[in-house]
Structure formats: C-alpha cells, structure tokens
C-alpha positions as CSV (number, residue, x, y, z in Angstrom):
1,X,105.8,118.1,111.5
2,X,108.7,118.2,109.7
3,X,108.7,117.8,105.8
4,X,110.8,114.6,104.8
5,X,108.7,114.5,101.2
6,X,109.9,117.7,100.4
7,X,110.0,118.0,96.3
8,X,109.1,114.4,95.9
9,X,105.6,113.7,93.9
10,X,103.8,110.4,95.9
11,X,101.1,109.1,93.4
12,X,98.3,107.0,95.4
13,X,96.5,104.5,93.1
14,X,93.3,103.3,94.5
15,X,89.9,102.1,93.0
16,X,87.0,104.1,92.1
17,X,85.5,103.6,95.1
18,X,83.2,106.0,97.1
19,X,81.0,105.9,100.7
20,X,83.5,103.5,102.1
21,X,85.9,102.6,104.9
22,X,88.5,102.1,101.4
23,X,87.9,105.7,100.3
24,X,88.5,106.9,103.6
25,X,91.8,105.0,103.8
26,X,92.7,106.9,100.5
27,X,91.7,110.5,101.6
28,X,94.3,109.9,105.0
29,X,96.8,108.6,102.5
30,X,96.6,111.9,100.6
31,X,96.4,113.8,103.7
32,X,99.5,112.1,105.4
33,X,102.3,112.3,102.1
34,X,100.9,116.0,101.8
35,X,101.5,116.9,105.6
36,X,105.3,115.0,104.9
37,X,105.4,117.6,102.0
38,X,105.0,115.7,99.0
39,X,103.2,116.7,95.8
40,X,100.2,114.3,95.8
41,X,98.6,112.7,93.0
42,X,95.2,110.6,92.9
43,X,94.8,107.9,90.2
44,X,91.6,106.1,90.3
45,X,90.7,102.8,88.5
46,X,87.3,102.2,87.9
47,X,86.6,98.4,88.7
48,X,84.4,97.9,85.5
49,X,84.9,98.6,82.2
50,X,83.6,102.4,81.7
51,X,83.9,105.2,79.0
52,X,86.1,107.5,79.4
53,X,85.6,110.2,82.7
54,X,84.3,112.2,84.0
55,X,81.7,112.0,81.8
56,X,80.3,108.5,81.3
57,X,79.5,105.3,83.2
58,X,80.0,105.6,87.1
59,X,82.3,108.6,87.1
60,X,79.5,111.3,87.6
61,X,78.1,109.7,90.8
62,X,81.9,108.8,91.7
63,X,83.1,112.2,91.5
64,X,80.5,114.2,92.9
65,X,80.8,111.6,96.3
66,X,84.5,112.0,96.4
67,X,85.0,115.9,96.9
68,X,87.1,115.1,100.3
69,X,90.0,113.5,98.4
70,X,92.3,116.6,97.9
71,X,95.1,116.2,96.2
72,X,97.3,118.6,94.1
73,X,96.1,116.5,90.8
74,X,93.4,113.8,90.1
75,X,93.5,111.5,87.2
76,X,91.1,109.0,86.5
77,X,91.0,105.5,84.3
78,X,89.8,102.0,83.7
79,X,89.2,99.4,81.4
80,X,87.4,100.7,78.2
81,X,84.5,99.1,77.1
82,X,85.6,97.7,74.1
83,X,87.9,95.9,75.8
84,X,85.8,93.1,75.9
85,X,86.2,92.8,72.6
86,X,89.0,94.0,70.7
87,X,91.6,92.4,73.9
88,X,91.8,88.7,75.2
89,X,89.6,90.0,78.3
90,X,86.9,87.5,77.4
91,X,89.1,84.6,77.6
92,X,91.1,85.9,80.1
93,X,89.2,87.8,82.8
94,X,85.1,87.2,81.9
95,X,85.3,83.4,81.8
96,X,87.4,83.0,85.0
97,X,84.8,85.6,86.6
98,X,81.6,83.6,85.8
99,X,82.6,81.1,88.0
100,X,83.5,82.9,90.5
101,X,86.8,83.9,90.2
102,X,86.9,87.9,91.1
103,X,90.7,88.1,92.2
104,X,91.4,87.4,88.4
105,X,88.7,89.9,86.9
106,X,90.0,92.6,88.8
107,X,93.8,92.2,87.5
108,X,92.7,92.0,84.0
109,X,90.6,95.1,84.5
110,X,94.1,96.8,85.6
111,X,96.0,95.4,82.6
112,X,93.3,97.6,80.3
113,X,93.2,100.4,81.7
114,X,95.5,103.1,80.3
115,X,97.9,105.5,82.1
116,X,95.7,108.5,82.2
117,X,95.9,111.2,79.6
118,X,98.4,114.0,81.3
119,X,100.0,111.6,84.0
120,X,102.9,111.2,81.7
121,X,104.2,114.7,82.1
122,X,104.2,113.8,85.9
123,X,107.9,113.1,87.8
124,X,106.9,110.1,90.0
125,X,109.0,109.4,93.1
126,X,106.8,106.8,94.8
127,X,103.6,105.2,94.2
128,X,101.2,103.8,97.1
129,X,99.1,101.1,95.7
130,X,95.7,99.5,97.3
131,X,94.6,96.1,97.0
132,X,97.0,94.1,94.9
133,X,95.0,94.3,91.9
134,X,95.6,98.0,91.0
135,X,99.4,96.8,90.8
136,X,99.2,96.1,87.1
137,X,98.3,100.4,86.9
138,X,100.9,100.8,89.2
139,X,103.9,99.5,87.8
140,X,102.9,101.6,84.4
141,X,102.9,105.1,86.0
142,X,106.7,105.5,86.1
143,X,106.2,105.7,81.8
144,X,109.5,103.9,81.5
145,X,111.0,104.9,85.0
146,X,110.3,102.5,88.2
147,X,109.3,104.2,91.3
148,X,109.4,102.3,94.6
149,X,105.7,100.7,95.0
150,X,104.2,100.2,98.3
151,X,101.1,98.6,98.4
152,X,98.4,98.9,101.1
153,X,96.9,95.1,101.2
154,X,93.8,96.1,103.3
155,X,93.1,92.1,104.2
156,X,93.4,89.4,102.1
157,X,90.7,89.9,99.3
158,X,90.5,86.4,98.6
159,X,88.3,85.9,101.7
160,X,86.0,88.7,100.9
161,X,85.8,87.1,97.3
162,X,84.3,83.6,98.9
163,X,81.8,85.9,101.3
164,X,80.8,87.7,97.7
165,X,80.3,84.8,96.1
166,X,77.7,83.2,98.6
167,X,75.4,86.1,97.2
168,X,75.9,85.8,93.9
169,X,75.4,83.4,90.9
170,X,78.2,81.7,89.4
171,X,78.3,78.8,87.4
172,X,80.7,75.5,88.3
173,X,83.1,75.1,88.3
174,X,83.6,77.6,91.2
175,X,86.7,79.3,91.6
176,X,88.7,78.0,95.0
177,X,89.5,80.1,97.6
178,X,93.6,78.9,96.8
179,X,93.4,80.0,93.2
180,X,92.2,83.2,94.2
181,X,94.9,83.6,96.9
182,X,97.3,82.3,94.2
183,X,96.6,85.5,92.0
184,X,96.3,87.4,94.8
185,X,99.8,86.8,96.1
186,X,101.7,86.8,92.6
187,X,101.2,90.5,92.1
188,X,101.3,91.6,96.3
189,X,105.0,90.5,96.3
190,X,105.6,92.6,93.0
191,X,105.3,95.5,95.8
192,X,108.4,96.9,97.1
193,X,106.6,97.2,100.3
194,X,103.5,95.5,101.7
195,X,102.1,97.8,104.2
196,X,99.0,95.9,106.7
197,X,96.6,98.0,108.4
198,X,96.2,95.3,111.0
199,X,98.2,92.8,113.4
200,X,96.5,89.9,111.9
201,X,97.1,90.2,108.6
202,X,100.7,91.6,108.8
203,X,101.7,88.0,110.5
204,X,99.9,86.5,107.6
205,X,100.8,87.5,104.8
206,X,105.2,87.1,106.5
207,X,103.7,83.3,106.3
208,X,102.2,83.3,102.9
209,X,105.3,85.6,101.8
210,X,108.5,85.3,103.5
211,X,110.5,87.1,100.7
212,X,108.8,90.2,100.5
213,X,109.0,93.2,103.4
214,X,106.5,93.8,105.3
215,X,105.0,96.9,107.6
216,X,102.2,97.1,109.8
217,X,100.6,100.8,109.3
218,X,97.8,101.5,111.1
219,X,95.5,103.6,108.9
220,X,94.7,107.2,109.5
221,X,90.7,108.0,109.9
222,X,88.9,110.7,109.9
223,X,87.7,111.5,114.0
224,X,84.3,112.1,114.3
225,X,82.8,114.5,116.5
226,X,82.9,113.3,120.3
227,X,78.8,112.3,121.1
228,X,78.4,115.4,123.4
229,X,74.4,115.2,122.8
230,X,73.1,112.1,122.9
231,X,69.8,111.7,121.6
232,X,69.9,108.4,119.7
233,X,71.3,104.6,119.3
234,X,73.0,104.6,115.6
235,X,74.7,101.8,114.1
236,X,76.8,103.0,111.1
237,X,77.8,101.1,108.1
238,X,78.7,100.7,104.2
239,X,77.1,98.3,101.9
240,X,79.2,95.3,101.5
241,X,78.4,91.3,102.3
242,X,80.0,90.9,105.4
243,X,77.8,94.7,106.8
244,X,74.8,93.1,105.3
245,X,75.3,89.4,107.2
246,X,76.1,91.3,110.6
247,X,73.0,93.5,110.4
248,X,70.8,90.9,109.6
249,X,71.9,89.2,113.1
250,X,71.3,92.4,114.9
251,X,67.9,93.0,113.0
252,X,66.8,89.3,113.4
253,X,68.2,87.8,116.8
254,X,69.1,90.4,118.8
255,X,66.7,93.6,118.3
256,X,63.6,91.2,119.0
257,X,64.8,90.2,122.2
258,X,65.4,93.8,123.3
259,X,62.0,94.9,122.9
260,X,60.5,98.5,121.3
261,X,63.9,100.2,121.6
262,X,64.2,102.8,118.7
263,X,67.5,102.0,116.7
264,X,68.5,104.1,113.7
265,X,71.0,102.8,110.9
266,X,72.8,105.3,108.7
267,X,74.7,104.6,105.5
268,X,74.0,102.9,102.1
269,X,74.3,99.5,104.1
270,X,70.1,100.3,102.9
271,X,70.8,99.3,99.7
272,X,72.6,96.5,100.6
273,X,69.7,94.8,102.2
274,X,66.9,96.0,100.5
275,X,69.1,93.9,97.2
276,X,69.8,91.0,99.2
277,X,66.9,90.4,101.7
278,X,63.7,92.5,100.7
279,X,61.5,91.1,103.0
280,X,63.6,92.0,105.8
281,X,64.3,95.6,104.5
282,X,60.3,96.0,104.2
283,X,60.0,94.4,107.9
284,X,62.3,96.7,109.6
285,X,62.5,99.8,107.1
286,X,61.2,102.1,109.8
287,X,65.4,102.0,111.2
288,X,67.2,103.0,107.8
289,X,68.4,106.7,107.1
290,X,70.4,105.8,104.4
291,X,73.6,107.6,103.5
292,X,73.7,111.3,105.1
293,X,75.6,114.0,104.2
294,X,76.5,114.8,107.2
295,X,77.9,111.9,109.3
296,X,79.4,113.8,112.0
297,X,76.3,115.2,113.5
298,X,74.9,111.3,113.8
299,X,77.8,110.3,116.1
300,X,78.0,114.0,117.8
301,X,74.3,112.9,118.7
302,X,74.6,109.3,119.6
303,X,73.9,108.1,123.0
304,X,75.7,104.4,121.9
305,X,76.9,103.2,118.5
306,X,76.5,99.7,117.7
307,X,78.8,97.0,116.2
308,X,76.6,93.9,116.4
309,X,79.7,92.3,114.0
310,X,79.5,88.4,113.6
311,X,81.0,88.4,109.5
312,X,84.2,89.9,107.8
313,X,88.0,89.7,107.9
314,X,90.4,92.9,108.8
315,X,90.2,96.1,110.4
316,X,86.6,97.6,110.2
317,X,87.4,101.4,109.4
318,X,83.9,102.5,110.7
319,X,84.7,100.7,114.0
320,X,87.8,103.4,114.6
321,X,85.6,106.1,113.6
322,X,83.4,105.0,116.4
323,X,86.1,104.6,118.8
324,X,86.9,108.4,117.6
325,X,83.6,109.4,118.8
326,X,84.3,108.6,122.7
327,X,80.3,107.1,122.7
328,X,79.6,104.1,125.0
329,X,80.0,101.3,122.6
330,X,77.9,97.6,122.4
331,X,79.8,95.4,120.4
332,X,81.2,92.0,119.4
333,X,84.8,91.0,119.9
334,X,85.0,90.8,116.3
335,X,84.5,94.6,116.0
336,X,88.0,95.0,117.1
337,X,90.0,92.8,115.0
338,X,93.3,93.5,114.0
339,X,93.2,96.5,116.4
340,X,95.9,94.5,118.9
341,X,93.7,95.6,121.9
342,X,91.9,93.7,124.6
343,X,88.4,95.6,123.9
344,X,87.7,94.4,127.6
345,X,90.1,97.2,129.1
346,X,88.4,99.7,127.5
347,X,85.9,101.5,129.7
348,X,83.2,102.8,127.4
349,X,83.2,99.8,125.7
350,X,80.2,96.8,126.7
351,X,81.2,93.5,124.4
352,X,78.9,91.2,124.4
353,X,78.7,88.3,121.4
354,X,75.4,86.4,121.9
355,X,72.6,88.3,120.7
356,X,70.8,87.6,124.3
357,X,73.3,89.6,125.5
358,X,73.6,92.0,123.1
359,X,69.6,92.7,123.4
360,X,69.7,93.3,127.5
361,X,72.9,95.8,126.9
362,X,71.1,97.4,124.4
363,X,67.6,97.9,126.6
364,X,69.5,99.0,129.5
365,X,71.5,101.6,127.6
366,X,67.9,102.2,125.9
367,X,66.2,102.8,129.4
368,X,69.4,105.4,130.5
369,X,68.1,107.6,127.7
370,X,64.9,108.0,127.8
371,X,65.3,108.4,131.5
372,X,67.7,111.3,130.8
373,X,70.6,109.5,132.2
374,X,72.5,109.1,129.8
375,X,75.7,111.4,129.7
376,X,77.9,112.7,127.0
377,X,80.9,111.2,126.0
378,X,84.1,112.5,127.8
379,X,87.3,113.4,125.4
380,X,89.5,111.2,127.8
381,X,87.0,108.2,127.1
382,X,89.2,104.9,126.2
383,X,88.2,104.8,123.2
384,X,89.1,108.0,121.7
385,X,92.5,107.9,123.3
386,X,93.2,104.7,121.3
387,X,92.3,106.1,118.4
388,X,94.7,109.2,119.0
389,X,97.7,106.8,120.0
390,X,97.0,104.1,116.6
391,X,94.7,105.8,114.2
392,X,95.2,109.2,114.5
393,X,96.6,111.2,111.2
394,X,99.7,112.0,113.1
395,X,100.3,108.2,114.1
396,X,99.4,107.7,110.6
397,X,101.6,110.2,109.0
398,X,105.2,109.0,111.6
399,X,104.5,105.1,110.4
400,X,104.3,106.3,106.9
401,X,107.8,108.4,107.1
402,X,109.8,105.9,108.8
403,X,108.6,103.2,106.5
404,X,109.1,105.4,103.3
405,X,112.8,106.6,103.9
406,X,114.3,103.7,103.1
407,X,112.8,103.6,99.9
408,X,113.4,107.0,98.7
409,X,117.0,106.7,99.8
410,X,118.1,103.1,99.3
C-alpha cells in the first residue's frame, strides 16, 4: 500500500479501556495510520479520576492488558484525584452523575485531565478521537496549534447510558435520555469529521447533525483463526450491560430447551454476571472460562459460535471477529446490525430469534459433533469473505485514506 501519511504524526485518543471490542477498534486505528505511514501516537484517558501512571490506580492492570497497541509513542492521562476537590467537578460532573447522568461525568473527566507530560514536544498533524467525550483532551493536544479532529462515534452513547443505568443506583431526579444526547451532540459536532462504524448510525447522526460531515468507516478487526478443529460450541463476549442481558436469555430461555448440550463462554462477560446476577452465575458456572489469553485457539477450535443477541445498539466488534472465523454461526438478527447485510444470504450462518428456535439449532448442531460430523470451516465460507470485503485492515486502512486527504490538504 502506498504511504499517503508519509512524515505526518496521527495521534489516536481513546479511553483507558482494555478486553474490549473499543480497544480493539483502537489497536486497527494504530495499525491502519501506521501502514499509511504516519508516526502514531497513543493517548489514553483514564475514565476515573486516577494518580498519575503507570504506577497507580488502574494503569497497572491497564497496561499490562494492552501490549497489542503498538504505536511509535504512548502517553497516558486522566483526571487527578484531587480534582474532586480543588476544581468545580463536584458541582459540575459528580452531582449530574448521581442521578444518572454519565454523558456529563465523562466530559468533565476530559476537561481535568492534563496533556500528558512529553506530548508537547510532539508535531501533531491529525488527531483521531473516540467517543465524543475524549474531545475536550483532543482539542488540547495541538498545545496552541489546531489539528484536524476526526472522531470515531462508535454508536450513540446516550443509549448505552439508559441500558447502564437500569443496573445501577441513582437517585431522582434521573437524567433523560435527551439531556444526555444533548451533551453528547454539543461536543460530536466540535469534530471536523464524524466517522460511524455502522450504516445505522451514520444516517442518524446526518439527522441529529446536518451541519457537520459525516463518514461511514467500517472498523478494522483483528481475524481470528478459521475453526479448522472443531471440538466445541463457544460464545465469546466482553463484560458490558447489553452482553450481560443477551447471555442471560441464552442461559435462561434458550439453553434449557436445548437439553444437556455442553456450551462454553469465554471472556470477562464472567464478571459481569457473577456482579449482576449471582444466583445465575452459581447455577450455570460450570460454562464460564473467563478471559483467555489466547482467544484464537477458542475460535480455531469451535465447531459454532453463538450470538444469542436480544440487547445493545451499534456494530458488535466480537460479531465481525466471528464472521472472521468462517464457523457455522447461530444467531439473532440483531447480531448483525449496522453490518448492511441480509445475514440470511449468508451460508454458514443459521438466524434464528426465538429462543425455541435457537435451542433446536443449537441441539442439532450439538448432535453433528458428537457424531463426528461436523466439518471444519472453509476459508471461502460467507462469512469470512464479508469480513475481508468490510472489516478487513486493508478495507479499513483505503476508507481511512480517502476520508483523511481532504483534511490534511484542505
């Protein structure tokens, strides 16, 4: 590929996320400018307040799960601690966020946290934002200058801010979803860009903001290994609200119809449930492996992956790395939204959306194992030939220069 970036220095400002489709985002947005031939720099914002890193707070555990995001520099900030008290952040951000209000929290997080020691010295051509509350960080990494932003929404965070806030405790009066979008939108059109990473949400947010321009940019993930040895059924996911509402459908209406069929669930979507729902965790804890280091082998391995989804808004990362895999997938429509593909023309794909079903596919693709029938997955399957034409790091990488040149050369 040709090197458009050539010379120019892209910084990518993201939260201190880890063991998540986000993170993964990030990692192919390092990958991508780096393959155009920029200089890349990371900035991460720690999402509560924090000492300073690597040393304190969250940063150890972040770091040490983040080795895959190469770039030629890392920096890392947030909010000090004090901030609570020596800055308006009580008033400002705390009150608003014990009743609810998250969208608000986050951006006065951003306001405190500092450019990060050594970033100054740093020439920045362009800087690629994620979610809209890191732009407050953004827009002070030029120190003085003003680099094009383009920010990566990934979904309107508003929603997932109403699905947070069924599972936690908040006083009234509760925040409205409209305030939150409100906040939300004021700093997404600061972006010089908004970039979507699905259909849907592109042809929202042109509604909720004519003004501002608008890309769709499918993300870049990671392929896993094609499921040339299947042993095992796997469902694979994070922890977050929506994961934790979807699995509990699957563990509650649709594996009891299916009958002793052995399912195994990887990922910290564990800790998610043993927080939210104990009693369920304790009733089916036999099916969790937790996080693994090693996520390949599980899909090199898996005779179907499973995406009982019934909960969450925009495109579900870990439902293109299973497409990646080529593996017979049983899923729910949902699975593929924001994809802009009928999942029904896709071969190696069974969709089925009540948990009846879901539970019969299931046994049946159950009874092809153990009967040694079941066969490996084929690297012209469907499903791995959509993910090389939309979510490969090439198709990645083309979207990104063609959306770019216009505002590196205006």
């Amino acid at each position: 590929m040709a090197a458009p970036l050539s010379g120019k220095t892209v910084a990518v400002v993201h939260a201190a996320w880890h063991s998540c489709g986000s993170c993964q985002v990030n990692r192919s947005q390092l990958e991508a400018y780096k393959a155009l031939g920029a200089r890349t720099i990371s900035v991460a914002m720690m999402d509560v307040m924090t000492p300073p890193a690597p040393q304190g707070g969250r940063w150890p555990e972040y770091i040490a799960a983040t080795p895959e995001l190469v770039a030629d520099a890392r920096y890392f900030t947030g909010p000090p601690r004090e901030s609570l008290w020596k800055s308006p952040l009580l008033r400002d951000g705390w009150w608003p966020l014990i009743h609810g209000d998250q969208a608000t929290w986050l951006v006065e997080l951003a306001k405190r946290a500092p450019v990060p020691e050594g970033l100054a010295r740093e020439k920045i051509d362009l800087v690629h934002a994620n979610h809209y509350f890191t732009i407050p960080l953004a827009r002070k990494l030029g120190c003085g200058k003003s680099p094009p932003i383009i920010l990566e929404t990934q979904d309107i965070q508003a929603r997932q801010y109403v699905l947070r806030n069924r599972g936690g405790f908040f006083i009234p009066p509760f925040a409205r979803y409209e305030d939150m979008l409100a906040v939300e939108l004021y700093w997404t059109q600061k972006a010089d860009l908004c970039a979507h990473i699905n259909a849907e949400e592109r042809e929202e947010f042109v509604r909720l903001l004519p003004r501002s321009r608008h890309a769709l940019i499918y993300p870049a993930v990671q392929p896993a290994p094609l499921a040339l040895k299947p042993a095992e059924i796997a469902i694979v996911a994070s922890d977050n609200y929506a994961n934790f509402v979807s699995l509990r459908w699957f563990l509650q209406e649709v594996l009891p119809l299916a009958g002793p069929v052995p399912v195994a669930v990887y990922g910290n979507i564990d800790e998610g449930v043993k927080t939210r729902d104990k009693a369920l965790y304790e009733a089916r804890r036999e099916l969790f492996r937790g996080r693994v280091s090693d996520i390949g082998a599980v899909y090199e391995r898996a005779a179907a992956i499973l995406l009982p989804t019934v909960e969450g808004h925009g495109l579900s990362i870990k439902a293109v790395e299973a497409l990646s895999s080529g593996a017979p997938l049983i899923a729910t429509r949902q699975a593929f939204r924001g994809m802009g593909v009928d999942p029904a023309t896709l071969a190696n794909v069974t969709l089925r959306d009540d948990a009846s079903a879901f539970a019969a596919a299931l046994r049946e693709r159950w009874q092809e194992l153990a009967g040694g029938t079941a066969q490996p997955a084929r690297p012209d399957a469907a499903t791995r030939q959509l993910y090389e034409a939309s979510f490969s790091a090439g198709a990645y990488a083309r979207a990104l220069a063609r959306e770019v040149a216009p505002l590196l050369n205006p």
